[in-house]
N, C-alpha and C positions, 0 to 999 in steps of 0.2 A: 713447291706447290704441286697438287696433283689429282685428277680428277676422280672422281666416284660415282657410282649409279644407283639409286635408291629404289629398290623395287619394291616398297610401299607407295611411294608417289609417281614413280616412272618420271622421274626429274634428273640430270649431271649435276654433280656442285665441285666445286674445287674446296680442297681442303689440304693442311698442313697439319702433318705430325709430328711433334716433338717433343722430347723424353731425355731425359738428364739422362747421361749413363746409357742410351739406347735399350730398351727390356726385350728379355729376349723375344717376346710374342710381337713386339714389331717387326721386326725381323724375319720373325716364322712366314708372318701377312708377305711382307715384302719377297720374299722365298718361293712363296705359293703361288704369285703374280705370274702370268707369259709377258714377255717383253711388249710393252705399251697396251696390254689390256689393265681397263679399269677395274679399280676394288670393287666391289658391292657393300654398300653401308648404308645406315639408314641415316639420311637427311635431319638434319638438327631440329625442324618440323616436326620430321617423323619419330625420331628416337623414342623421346619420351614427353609420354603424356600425363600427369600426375591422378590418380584417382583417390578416391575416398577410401582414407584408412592408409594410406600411402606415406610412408615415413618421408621428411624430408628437413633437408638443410637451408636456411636463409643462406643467399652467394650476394646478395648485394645490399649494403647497409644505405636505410632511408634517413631522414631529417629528422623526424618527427621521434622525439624521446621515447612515445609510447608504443612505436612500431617496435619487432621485432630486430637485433641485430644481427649482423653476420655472422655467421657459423654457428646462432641456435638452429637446436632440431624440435618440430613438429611434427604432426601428423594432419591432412588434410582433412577437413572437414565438409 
C-alpha cells in the first residue's frame, strides 16, 4: 500500500499497484519518486468522469436480462 495526493480535490488516499510482469511505466513512476514522497494521482472521484458522447465499457454485470452486460461498449447519452 501507498499513499497519493490528488490535486484535483486536495485529498491523500492509499492505493495499491499491481501489474503482472511489473510494466516498465510503473517502475519509471516508482524511479521518479524521492524516498517517502507521495505520488500525485488523481483520486478514483476524480479521475474520470463520463460525459456525453463518451465511449464506454459496462465493468459490472446487473440481473435484469434486459440491462446491458459486462464488457459491452456504449456511448453516453
Amino acid at each position: 500500500m501507498a499513499y497519493a495526493y490528488c490535486p484535483k480535490c486536495q485529498k491523500s488516499f492509499r492505493y495499491a499497484a499491481s501489474a503482472v510482469g511489473g510494466p516498465s511505466w510503473l517502475k519509471d513512476v516508482a524511479r521518479s519518486l524521492g524516498r517517502g514522497e507521495s505520488a500525485v494521482l488523481l483520486c478514483y472521484r476524480c479521475w474520470v468522469v463520463p460525459e456525453e458522447g463518451d465511449q464506454v465499457e459496462v465493468l459490472e454485470t446487473s440481473d435484469d436480462a434486459n440491462r446491458p452486460r459486462r464488457g459491452d461498449i456504449g456511448v453516453v447519452v
